[in-house]
N, C-alpha and C positions, 0 to 999 in steps of 0.2 A: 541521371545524376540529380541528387536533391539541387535545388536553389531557391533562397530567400532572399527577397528585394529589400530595401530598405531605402528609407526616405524617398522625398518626390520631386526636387527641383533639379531642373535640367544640369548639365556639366558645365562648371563656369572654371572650370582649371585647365591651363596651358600647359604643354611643356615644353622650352627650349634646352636641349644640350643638357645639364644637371641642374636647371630650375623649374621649379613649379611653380608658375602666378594664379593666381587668384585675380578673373577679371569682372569682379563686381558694381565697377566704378570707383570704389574707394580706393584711394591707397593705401599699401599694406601697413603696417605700423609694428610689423614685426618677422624676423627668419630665422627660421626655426634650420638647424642644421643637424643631419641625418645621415651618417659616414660621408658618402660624395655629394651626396644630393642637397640642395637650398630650395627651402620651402617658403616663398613670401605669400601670408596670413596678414590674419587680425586679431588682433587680442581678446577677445569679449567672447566668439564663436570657441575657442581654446577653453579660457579658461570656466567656462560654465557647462563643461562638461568636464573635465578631469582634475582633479586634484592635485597630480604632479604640475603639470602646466600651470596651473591658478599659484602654487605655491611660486614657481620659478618666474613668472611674469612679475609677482608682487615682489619678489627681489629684486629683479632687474628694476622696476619700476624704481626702486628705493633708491637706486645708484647714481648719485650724479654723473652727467659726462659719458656715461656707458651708454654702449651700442646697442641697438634693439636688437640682439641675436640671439637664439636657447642652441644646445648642443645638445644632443640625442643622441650620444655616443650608444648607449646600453639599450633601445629597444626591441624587444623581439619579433622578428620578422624584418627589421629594417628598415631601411627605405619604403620597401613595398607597403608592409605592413601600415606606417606611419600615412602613407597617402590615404590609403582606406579610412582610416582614423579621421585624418584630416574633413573626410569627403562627407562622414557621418557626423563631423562637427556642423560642418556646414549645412546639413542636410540634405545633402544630392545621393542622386540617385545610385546603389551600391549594388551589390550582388552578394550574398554569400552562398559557397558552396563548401563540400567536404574538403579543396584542394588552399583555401585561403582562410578556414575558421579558425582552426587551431592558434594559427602564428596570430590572427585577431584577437582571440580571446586573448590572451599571453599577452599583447600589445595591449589589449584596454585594463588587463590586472594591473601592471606594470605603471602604468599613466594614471591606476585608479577611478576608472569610470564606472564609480559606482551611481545607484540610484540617489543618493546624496544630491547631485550633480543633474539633475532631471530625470522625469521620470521615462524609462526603457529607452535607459543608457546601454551603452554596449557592453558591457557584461553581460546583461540580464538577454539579449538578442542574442549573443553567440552561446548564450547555456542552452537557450529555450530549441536553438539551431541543431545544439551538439545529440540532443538528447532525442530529435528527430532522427538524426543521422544513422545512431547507434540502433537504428531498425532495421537498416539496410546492411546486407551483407558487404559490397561493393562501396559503398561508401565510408561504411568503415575502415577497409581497407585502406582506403585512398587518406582517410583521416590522421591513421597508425603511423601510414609513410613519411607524410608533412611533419609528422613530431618529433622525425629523426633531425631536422632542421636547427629547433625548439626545445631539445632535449628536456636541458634541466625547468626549463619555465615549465612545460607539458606535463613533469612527472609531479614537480609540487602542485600543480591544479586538479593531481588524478589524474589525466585525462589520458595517460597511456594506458592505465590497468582499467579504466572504463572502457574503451577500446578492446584487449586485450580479454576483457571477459566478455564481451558482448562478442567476440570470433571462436571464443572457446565454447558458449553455449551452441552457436549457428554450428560451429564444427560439428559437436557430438549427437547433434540431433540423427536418430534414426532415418537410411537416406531412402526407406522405403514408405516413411511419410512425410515426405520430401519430393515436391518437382519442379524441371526445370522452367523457366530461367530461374536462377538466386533472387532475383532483384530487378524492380522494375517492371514485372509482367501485370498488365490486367486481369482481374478475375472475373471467373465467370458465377452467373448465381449458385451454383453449387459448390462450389467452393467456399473454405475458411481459410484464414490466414493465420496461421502460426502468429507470425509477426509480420512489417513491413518488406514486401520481398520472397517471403518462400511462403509458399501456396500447398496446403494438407490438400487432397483429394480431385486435383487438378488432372486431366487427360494429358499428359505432355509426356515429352522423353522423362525418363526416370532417370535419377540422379545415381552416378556410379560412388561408389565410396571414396575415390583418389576426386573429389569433384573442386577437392578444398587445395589440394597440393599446391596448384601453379600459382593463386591467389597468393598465397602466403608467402611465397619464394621468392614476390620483390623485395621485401624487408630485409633490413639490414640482419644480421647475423644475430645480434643481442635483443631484437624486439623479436624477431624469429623464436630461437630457444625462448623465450618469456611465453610465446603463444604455444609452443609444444610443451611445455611444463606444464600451463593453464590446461590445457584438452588432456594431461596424464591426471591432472588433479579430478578433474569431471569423471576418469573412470575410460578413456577413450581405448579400444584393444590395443595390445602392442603392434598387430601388423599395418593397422591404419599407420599409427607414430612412426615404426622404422622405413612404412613407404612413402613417406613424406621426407624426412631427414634424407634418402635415398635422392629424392629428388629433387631438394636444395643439393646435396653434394655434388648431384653430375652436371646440375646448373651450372656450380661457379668452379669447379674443379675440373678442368677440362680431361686431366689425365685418367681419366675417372673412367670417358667414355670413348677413349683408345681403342680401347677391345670392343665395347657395345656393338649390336648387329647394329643395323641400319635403320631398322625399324623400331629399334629403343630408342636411338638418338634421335628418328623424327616425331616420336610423340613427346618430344620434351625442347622442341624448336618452342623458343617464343614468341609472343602473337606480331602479327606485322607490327611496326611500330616503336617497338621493346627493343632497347640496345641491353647489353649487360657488357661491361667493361671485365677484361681479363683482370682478375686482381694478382698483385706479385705473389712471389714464391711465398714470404714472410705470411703473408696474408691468407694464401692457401695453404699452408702446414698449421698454421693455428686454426682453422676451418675444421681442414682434416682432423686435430686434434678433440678437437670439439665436438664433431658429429661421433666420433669413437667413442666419446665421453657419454653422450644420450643415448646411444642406442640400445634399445631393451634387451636383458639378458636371456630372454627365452629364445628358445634354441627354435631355429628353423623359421621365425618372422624378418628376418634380416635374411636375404639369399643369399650363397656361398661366392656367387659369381661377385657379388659386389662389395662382400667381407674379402675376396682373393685382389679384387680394383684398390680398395684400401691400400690394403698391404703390397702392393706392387705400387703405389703412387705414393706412398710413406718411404718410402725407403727411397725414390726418386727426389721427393722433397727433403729429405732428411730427419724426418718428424723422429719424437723422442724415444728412445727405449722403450719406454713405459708401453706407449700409443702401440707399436708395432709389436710387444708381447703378447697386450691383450688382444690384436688383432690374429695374431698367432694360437692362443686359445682357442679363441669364438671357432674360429674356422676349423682347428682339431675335433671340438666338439660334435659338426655337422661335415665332418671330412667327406662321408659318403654320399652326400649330395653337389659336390665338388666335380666339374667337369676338367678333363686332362687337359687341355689347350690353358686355362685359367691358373694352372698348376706350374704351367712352366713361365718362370721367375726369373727374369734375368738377372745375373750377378752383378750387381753393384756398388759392390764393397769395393777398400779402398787396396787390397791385394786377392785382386782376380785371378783366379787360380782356373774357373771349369764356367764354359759358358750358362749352365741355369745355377742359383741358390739352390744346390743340395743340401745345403745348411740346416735353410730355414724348411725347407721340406720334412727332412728329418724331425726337426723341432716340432711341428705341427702335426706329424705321426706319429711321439712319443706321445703328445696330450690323446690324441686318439684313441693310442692302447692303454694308457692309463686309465681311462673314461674304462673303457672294457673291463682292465681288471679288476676297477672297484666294483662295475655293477655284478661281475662272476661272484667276486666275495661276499656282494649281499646276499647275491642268491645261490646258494652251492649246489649244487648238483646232486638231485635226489633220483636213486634209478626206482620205475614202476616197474608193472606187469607189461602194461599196455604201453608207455610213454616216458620219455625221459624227460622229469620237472627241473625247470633253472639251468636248462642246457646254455650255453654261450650263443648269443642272437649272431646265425649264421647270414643274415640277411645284409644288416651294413659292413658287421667283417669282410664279406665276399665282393660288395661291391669297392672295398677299400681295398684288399687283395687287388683284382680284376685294375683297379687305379693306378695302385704302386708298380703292376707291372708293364702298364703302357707307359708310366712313367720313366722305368729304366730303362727300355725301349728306345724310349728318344733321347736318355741321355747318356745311352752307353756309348753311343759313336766318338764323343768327343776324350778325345787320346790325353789332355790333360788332367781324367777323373780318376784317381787314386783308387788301387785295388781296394785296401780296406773300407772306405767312402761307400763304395759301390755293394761289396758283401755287407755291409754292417744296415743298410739300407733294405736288401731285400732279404735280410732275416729279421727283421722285425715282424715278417709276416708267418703266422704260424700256419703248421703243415695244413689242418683244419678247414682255413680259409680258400682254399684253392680247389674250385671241384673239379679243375684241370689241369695241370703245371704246363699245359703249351704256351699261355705268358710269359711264366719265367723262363724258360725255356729258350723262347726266342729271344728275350733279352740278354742271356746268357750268350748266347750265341751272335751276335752282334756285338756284346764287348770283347767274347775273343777275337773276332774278327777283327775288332779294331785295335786289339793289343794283344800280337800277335809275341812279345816276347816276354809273355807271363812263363815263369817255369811251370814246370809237369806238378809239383805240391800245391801251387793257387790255383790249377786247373781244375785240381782233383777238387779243392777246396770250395770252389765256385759250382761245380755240378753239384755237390751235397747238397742245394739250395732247394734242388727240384726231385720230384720222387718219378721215377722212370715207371713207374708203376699206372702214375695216373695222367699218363700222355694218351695223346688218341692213337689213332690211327695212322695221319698222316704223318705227325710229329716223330711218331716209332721209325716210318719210313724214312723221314729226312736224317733222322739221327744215325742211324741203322750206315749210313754213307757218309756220313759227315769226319773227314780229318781231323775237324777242329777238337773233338773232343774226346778227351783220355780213352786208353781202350776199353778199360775195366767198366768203363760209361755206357761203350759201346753193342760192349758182352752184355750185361743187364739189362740193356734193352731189347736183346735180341733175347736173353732168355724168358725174358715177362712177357715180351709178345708169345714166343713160343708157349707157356705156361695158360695164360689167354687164349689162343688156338683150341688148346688143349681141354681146357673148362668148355669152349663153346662145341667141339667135338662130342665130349662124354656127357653134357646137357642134350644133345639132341639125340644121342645113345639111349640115353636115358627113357625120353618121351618116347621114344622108338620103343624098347620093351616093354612100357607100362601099355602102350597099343597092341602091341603083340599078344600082351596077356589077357589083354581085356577082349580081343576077337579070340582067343580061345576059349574062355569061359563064353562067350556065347554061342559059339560052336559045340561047346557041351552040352548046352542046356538046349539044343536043337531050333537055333536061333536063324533059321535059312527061309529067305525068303523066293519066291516060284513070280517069273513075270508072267504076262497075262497070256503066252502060249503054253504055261502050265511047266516050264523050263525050270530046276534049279538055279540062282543065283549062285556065280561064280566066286564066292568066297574065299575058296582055298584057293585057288589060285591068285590069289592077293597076296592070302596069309602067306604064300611061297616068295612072291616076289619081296616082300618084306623080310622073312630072313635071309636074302638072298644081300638084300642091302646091308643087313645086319651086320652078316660074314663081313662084307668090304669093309665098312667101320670099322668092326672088329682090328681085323689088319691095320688100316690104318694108325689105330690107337696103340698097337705095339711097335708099328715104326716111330712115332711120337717119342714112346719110351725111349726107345734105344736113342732119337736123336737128341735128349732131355740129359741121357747117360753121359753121351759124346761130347755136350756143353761143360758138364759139370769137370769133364777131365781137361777141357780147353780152359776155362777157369781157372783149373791150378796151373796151368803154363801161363801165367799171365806175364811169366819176370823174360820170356822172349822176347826177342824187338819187334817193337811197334810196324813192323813192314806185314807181319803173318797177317793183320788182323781184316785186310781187302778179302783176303784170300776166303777167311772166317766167314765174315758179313755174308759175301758173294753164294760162299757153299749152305749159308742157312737160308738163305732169300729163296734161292731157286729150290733146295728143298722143301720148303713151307709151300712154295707158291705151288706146285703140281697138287698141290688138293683144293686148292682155289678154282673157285669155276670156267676162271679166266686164265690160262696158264700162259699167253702168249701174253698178256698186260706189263705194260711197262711198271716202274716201280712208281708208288702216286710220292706227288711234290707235299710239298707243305700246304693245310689247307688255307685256301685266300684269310681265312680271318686272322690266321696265324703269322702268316707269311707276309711280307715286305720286299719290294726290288731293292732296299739298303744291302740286304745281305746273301740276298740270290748271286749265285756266281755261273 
């Protein structure tokens, strides 16, 4: 820490209880009074350095009968402030440093100790002080803070926007010609100094870009924003600004850091020492309102996890409409980097109807698709030879898809969530997006499970969501047995697998002839080769066993048919009751499965990624 001495004679002031003597020998001839504090002085040391004093002494003086007292209601800094003054009058021995110059200068403005008054008065010692200071990164700092004391004296001196640029230069400086420590390190001969404190070309740990965060995040709220305006003005990237703002907010917002791992919340513990007082609710919604207000509009420098801590601790605090729309934007915007756990929002409104904000979920996935459909419309869909230009970006649709349906997932169990709510949510997502419907699927299947007296029309209503087509394997399987779900559901999925079967049968039919044909053109063209006992190679005897397998395919592929035939007439009986359709499943499963290589195999479950013990029975 800087410090500058000032004057040389020993300490000749006492203090009792709320007096200060002066024990020079003389007595005093005058007290000076400073909120609680009585200061007994002498007149001559006063007034031959300050002008305020000199003027109010020569009044008292004037006054018959009047007490030798001055009143110092209005100096800044104080009591404290006003001792140091006193000590510089007297010429004893002083200190200044970054944590007592401020409220001194402001105190010797204020009393007028100018050069008038002798020469390297105290003005001209705390300028000559300040301007050392403002080299150091750390002292700065420590300087910035005192002025929150001193407010309005500080700002008409400058001395907070001198401050204030002198952290906004040290911020923006590139941190790769930059080492550590900030402030205070000795240099070595190779080395240059930027300035007081940071060291160009220095062998030391290397300073990370977040090196400025914690520094700045004692400040009050309003010298805060002024220092993150100053580093936006200098040009500083957006990610540095919003990971700072990020780290004032989980400082003083505690709801912030709720959800945090463990290891977010202990790189952002304060150093020993550092208390930070809980501020109230009032004080943390205008925060929160505030950091919403600065934060950079470019998409993805601001993380999703902490734009979701926002709007989950806005709506706890009550923060404005306004606050929590834009919060609901920003995060539609970058929906796809949005983690499910961070998604789920508990209800806090004031007629709680479903345990998560499906509300505001919704809300947040219309700006979403909206985002989509604009950038579709700029760019329309041109078909190539080669490639399809201006196709719809499958990449964050999918992973927003893949989102929304773990999201119904977890909030389908709860029996208070209104059909339409629930359909109107997971059609928002188009068919496109989904390169597997076993998500929905299973979410689907868990709200019937938990609302078990939807009629047979919302049933039917609710599978429309998912294409039976693009289920896998296991999910065919599960379904393939599943009660819960209409028959007509049930049939479809059993004909699409069957259809499926059927494709990967006359695929490998396929490959099968194109073999066949190609070993008899070289069987033609006397393509036989003799091992080294001079023996023909047994070729044909191959080519035998191969149409041998052929035949069996063959076959197979007409029982296929006929069993494809027998669907399509189970189909139109669909209007029978629901009791036939075990009987259906049952006779297609064991059908299909005698050309599976396993024909003893149980039927498979759902796969683990799919599946959940919520809805296992």
């Amino acid at each position: 820490m800087a410090c500058m001495r000032l004057g040389s004679k020993p300490e000749v002031f006492q203090r009792d209880g709320h007096t200060w003597v002066c024990t020079t020998g003389l007595p005093s001839d005058i007290i000076v009074e400073v909120a609680d504090m009585f200061f007994h002085l002498h007149k001559f040391p006063l007034l031959s350095r300050s002008g305020v004093l000199e003027k109010m002494i020569g009044d008292l003086s004037g006054e018959e009968g009047s007490s030798c007292t001055l009143k110092l209601s209005d100096v800044p800094g104080g009591a404290k402030s006003f001792e140091l003054v006193a000590k510089f009058c007297y010429g004893v021995k002083i200190e200044l440093t970054a944590f007592n110059v401020v409220a001194l200068r402001c105190a010797a403005e204020h009393l007028q100790m100018t050069e008038n008054y002798g020469e390297g008065n105290l003005i001209c010692q705390t300028e000559v002080f300040l301007n050392d200071i403002f080299g150091s990164w750390k002292d700065t700092i420590a300087a910035l803070k005192t002025c929150e004391d001193v407010l309005p004296n500080a700002e008409e001196l400058h001395i907070v926007s001198r401050c204030i640029n002198s952290l906004a230069i040290k911020a923006c400086v590139d941190p790769s010609f930059v080492s550590w420590p900030m402030c205070g390190s000795a240099k070595s001969p190779n080395t240059s100094a930027l300035w007081n404190g940071i060291v160009v070309g220095a062998k030391s740990k290397a300073v990370d870009e977040d090196w400025w965060y914690e520094d700045v995040s004692i400040l009050s709220f309003n010298l805060y924003k002024r220092v993150i305006e100053a580093v936006e003005e200098r040009g500083m990237d957006s990610e540095s600004v919003a990971g700072s703002l990020m780290f004032y907010g989980e400082r003083y917002i505690p709801g912030l850091n709720r959800h945090s791992s463990f290891r977010d919340s202990a790189a952002r513990i304060p150093p020993p020492g550092t208390s930070i007082s809980v501020l109230p609710e009032s004080e943390q919604r205008s925060l929160l309102e505030e950091i919403v207000d600065l934060l950079p509009l470019k998409k993805g420098v601001t993380s999703t996890k902490f734009l979701l801590g926002l709007l989950r601790t806005s709506m706890i605090l009550h923060a404005s409409p306004s606050s929590r729309e834009n919060l609901e934007k920003r995060i539609g915007v970058q929906l796809d980097e949005a983690a499910l756990e961070d998604l789920l929002i508990p209800n806090l409104g004031y007629s709680v109807e479903t345990l998560y904000d499906v509300d505001c979920v919704q809300r947040i996935l219309d700006h979403f698709m909206s985002l989509d459909h604009a950038a579709n419309a700029c760019s329309p869909c041109i078909v190539d030879d080669s490639q399809l230009v201006g196709s719809p970006p499958l990449t964050p649709m999918t992973l927003v898809a893949k989102l929304v349906d773990g999201y119904l997932a977890e909030i389908a169990p709860d029996v208070n969530l209104k059909f339409q709510k629930f359909q109107s949510l997971a059609s928002m997502i188009p068919d496109y997006a989904r390169q597997l419907d076993d998500g929905i699927y299973r979410a689907i299947d868990i709200y019937l499970k938990s609302h078990p007296w939807l009629t047979d029309s919302e049933r039917e209503q609710l599978c429309r969501l998912m294409n039976c087509q693009k289920l896998s394997l296991e999910a065919c399987t599960h379904a393939a047995q599943n009660e819960r779900l209409p028959l007509r559901v049930v049939v479809q999925v059993l004909f699409f697998e069957q259809l499926r079967l059927r494709t990967s049968i006359a695929g490998w039919f396929f490959v099968s002839d194109n073999l066949e044909n190609t070993q008899a053109s070289n069987g033609n063209l006397g393509l036989t080769k003799t091992d080294s006992s001079g023996e023909i190679d047994r070729g044909l005897g191959s080519r035998d066993n191969s149409s041998i397998g052929i035949d069996d395919m063959k076959q197979r592929v007409q029982e296929l048919e006929k069993e494809c035939l027998s669907m399509r007439q189970e189909i139109q009986k669909l209007g029978k009751p629901k009791s036939t359709w075990n009987s259906l499943a049952r006779k297609f499963w064991f059908r299909s499965s005698k050309h599976e290589p396993n024909n003893n195999a149980k039927e498979p479950p759902l796969s683990s990624q799919e599946a959940s013990p919520k809805e296992s029975e």
